[in-house]
N, C-alpha and C positions, 0 to 999 in steps of 0.2 A: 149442613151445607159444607160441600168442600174447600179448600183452601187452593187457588191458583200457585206452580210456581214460582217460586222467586228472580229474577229474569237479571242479570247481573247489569248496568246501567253504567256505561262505561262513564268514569271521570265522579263516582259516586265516592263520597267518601270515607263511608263505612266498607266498601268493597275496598279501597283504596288502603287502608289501615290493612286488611289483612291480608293484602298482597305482599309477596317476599321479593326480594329483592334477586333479582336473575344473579346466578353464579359467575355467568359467560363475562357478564356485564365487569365483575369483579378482579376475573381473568385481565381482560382486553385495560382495565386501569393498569396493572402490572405493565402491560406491555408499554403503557404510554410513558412511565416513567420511567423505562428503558430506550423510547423512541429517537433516542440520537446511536443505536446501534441499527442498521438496515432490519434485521433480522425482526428486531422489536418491535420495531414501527410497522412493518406488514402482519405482525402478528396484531395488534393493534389494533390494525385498524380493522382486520380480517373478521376478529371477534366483537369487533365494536358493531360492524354492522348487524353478525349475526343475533347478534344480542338485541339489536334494536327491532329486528324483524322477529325474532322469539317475544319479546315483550307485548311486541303490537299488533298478532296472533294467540296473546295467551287469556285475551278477555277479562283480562283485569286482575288475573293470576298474578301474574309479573309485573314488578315495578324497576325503576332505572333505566327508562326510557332516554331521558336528557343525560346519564350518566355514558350511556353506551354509544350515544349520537357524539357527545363531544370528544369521548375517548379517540372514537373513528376520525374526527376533524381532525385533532392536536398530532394524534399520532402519522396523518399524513403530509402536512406543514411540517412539525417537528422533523421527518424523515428526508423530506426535500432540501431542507437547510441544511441538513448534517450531510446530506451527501453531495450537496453544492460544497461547503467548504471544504469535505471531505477530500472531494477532485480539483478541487483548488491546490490544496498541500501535496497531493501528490504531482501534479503538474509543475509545482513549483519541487521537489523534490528530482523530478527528472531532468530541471532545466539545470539545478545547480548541480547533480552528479556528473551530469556532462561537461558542463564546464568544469568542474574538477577532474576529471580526467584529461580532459585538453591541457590546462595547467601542469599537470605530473606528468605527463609526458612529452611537452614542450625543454620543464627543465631536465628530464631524464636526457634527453636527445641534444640538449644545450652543454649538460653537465655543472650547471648551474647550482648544484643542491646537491648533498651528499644523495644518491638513490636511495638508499635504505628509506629515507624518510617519506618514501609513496610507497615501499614496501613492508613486508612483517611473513617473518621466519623464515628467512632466507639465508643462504650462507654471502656473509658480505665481501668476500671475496671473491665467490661466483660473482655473483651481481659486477660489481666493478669489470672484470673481466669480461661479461657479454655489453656492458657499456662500453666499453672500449669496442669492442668487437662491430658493435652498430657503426659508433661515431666512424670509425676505421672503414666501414661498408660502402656508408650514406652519406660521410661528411658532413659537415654545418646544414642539420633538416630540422623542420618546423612541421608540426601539426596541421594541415591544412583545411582536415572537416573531421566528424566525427560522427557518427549515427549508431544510432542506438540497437541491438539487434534482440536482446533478451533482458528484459528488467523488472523487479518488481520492488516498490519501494516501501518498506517496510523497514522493522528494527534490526531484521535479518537479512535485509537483501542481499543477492549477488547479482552482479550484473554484467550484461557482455558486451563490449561495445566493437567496432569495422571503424579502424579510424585511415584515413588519406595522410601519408608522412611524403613531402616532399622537400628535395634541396636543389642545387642546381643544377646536377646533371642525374639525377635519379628520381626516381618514385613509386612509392612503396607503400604495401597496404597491411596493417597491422591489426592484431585481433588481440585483444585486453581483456582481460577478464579482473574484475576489483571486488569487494565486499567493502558494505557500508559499516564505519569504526564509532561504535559510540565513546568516547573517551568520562572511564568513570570518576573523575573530578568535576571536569566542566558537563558533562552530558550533552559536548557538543558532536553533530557527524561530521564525519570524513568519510575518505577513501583510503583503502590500502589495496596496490596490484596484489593479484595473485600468481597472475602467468602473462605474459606477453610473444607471440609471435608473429614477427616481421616476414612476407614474403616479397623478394625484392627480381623482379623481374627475370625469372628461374632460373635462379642462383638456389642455392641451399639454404631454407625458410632460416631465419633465426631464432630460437627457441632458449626461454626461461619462466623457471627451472626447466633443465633435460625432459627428456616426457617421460624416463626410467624412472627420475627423484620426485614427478610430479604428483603431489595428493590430491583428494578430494580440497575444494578449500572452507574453512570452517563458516559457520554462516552467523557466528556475531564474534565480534574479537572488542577485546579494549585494550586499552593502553592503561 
């Protein structure tokens, strides 16, 4: 008498025992414990499903069914959270480089503040020199908006801002360009200009540095 096949009995648990454990599945954990980086988290989860639908097509080959489903859950929560605060910090990082530019160039325009101190590598004699040259222009002027035109916020940033300079018998539109300054004591940020040009209702723009002296400007600096 012959012997019928053996017919695999899904959730058996001698099939079960000699099921290995998917690879994908093993992958897709990797990702999850990277899941606060965007990248990770969609790998994540990407392989988590795959993994679960490899498993639950493989007839009891595959095991790590619940390992590949949760990887897929955690990694897309995990990923949501990180890039919720993510866009938090940065939202908050563009609101406070703004108003730090409004600040440094209030007191650049006041003369309030030695200039150099919103600047860096500058020759501080120029500087003085096209400070006079403004106040001389614009008279007693004030910052009046400032928008934002190119930013990215980061440990590198440089950023470009269109700001509105008015006083009482002028008004004047300013284009700033600053880089964010980690200071390597406190590792707190700042601002330092790099270039600033005033054009004042077609008069001849005001420009520093010269656009002859002017470099690339560096994209991290400390103090």
């Amino acid at each position: 008498m012959g012997r019928l096949p053996l017919i695999p009995i899904p959730g058996d648990p001698v099939q079960s025992s000699r099921a290995t454990l998917d690879p994908v599945a093993l992958v897709a954990s990797v990702g999850t414990l990277l899941a606060c980086c965007p990248i990770a988290s969609v790998v994540g989860v990407t392989l988590g499903l795959v993994s679960y639908n490899r498993i639950r097509k493989s007839e009891g080959r595959l095991r790590g069914k619940r390992l590949a489903l949760g990887c897929a859950v955690t990694s897309l929560v995990v990923g949501v959270i990180s890039w919720s605060i993510g866009n938090r910090f940065q939202t908050a990082g563009r609101s406070a480089m703004s108003s730090e530019v409004r600040i440094a160039m209030d007191q650049f325009l006041s003369g309030s503040v030695e200039p150099s101190a919103w600047w860096s590598d500058v020759d501080a004699g120029g500087l003085l020199a096209f400070q006079s040259e403004v106040r001389d222009r614009l008279g007693q002027a004030k910052t009046a908006s400032v928008t934002e035109t190119d930013i990215e916020v980061s440990l590198t940033s440089i950023a470009r801002f269109r700001l509105l300079i008015e006083s009482e018998s002028h008004r004047a539109v300013a284009s700033v360009t600053v880089g964010l300054v980690t200071d390597s004591r406190t590792f707190l940020p700042s601002i330092r200009i790099h270039s600033l040009e005033i054009e004042n209702q077609g008069d001849p723009s005001l420009v520093f540095p010269p656009r002859e002296e002017a470099a690339t400007p560096d994209t991290l600096l400390t103090r």
